[in-house]
C-alpha positions as CSV (number, residue, x, y, z in Angstrom):
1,X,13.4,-6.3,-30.5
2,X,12.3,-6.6,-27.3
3,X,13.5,-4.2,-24.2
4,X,15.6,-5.2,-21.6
5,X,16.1,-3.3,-18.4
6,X,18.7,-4.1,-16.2
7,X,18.0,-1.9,-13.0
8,X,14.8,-4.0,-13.0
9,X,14.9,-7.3,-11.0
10,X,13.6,-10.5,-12.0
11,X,10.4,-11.0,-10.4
12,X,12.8,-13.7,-7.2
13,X,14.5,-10.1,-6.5
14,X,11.5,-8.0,-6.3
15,X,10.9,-8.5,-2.4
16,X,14.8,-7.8,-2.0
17,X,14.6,-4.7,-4.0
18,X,11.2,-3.2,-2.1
19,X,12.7,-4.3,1.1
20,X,15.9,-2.6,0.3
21,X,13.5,0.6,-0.9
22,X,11.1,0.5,2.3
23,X,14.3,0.8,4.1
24,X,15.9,3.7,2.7
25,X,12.4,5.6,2.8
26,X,11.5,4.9,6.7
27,X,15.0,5.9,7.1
28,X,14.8,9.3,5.3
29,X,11.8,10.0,6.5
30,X,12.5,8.8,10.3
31,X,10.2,6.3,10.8
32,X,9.9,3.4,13.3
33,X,11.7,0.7,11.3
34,X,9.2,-1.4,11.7
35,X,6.4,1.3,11.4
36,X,5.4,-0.2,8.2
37,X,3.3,-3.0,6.9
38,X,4.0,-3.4,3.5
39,X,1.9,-6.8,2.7
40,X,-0.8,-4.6,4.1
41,X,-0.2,-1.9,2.1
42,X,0.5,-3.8,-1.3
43,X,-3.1,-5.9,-0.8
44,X,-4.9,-2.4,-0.5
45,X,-3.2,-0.6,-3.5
46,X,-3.5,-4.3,-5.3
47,X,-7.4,-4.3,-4.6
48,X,-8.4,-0.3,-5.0
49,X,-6.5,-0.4,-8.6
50,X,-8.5,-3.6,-9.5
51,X,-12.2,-2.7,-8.0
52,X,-11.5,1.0,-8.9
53,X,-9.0,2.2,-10.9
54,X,-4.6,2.0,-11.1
55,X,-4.4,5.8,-10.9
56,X,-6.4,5.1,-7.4
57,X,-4.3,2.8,-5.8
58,X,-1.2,5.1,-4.6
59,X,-3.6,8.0,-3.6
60,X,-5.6,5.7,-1.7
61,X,-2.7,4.7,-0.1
62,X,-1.3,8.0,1.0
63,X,-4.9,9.4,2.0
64,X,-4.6,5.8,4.5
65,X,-1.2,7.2,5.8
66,X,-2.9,10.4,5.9
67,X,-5.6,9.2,8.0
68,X,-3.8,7.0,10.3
69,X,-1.5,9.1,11.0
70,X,-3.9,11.9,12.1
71,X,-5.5,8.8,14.1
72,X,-1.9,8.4,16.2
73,X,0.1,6.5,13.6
74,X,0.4,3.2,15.4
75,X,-0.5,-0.1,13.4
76,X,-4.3,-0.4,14.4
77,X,-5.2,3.2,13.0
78,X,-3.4,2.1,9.6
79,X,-5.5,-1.3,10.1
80,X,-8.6,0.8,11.1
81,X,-8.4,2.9,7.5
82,X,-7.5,0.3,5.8
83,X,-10.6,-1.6,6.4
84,X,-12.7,1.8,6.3
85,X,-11.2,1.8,2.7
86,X,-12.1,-1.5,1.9
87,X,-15.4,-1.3,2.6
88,X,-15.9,1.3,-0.1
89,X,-14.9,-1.5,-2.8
90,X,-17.3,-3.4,-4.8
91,X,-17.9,-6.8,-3.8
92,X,-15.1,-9.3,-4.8
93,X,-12.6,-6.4,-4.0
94,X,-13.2,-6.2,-0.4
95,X,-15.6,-6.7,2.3
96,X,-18.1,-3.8,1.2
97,X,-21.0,-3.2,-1.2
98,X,-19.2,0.4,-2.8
99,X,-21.3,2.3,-0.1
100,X,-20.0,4.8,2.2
């Protein structure tokens, strides 16, 4: 039989629901509202779990914030690490070669 889960959204409520979650998080944490740029985010954790590994994807992602935020916090140090970051990937995954 298979499972159902009903706190999950179909796949047309997703962006509602992550929009609803980024939300509540900036909020909580008191963040700019619009501090956060989560296509951005989502493309970097999508490619570093796909030219690296899953488990690699949300650390990456909170080393970025780490960075950036040691870097001022504003939307071109998140950009900045983010394309430091994807540099590291393999080809096909980003616009590096894997080298540091």
């Amino acid at each position: 039989m298979a499972s159902t889960n009903t706190n999950r959204p179909d796949d047309g409520g997703i962006e509602a629901v992550l929009d609803e979650w980024t939300a509540r998080v900036v909020s909580v944490l008191g963040l700019a509202p619009d501090s956060v740029d989560a296509a951005l985010v989502l493309d970097l954790t999508r490619d570093v779990a796909h030219g690296v590994a899953r488990p690699a994807a949300p650390l990456t992602a909170f080393l970025v914030g780490l960075a950036a935020g040691r870097a001022g916090g504003d939307s071109s140090a998140v950009r900045a690490a983010v394309d430091t970051v994807l540099a590291l990937l393999p080809s096909g995954d980003g616009a590096g070669d894997g080298e540091p």
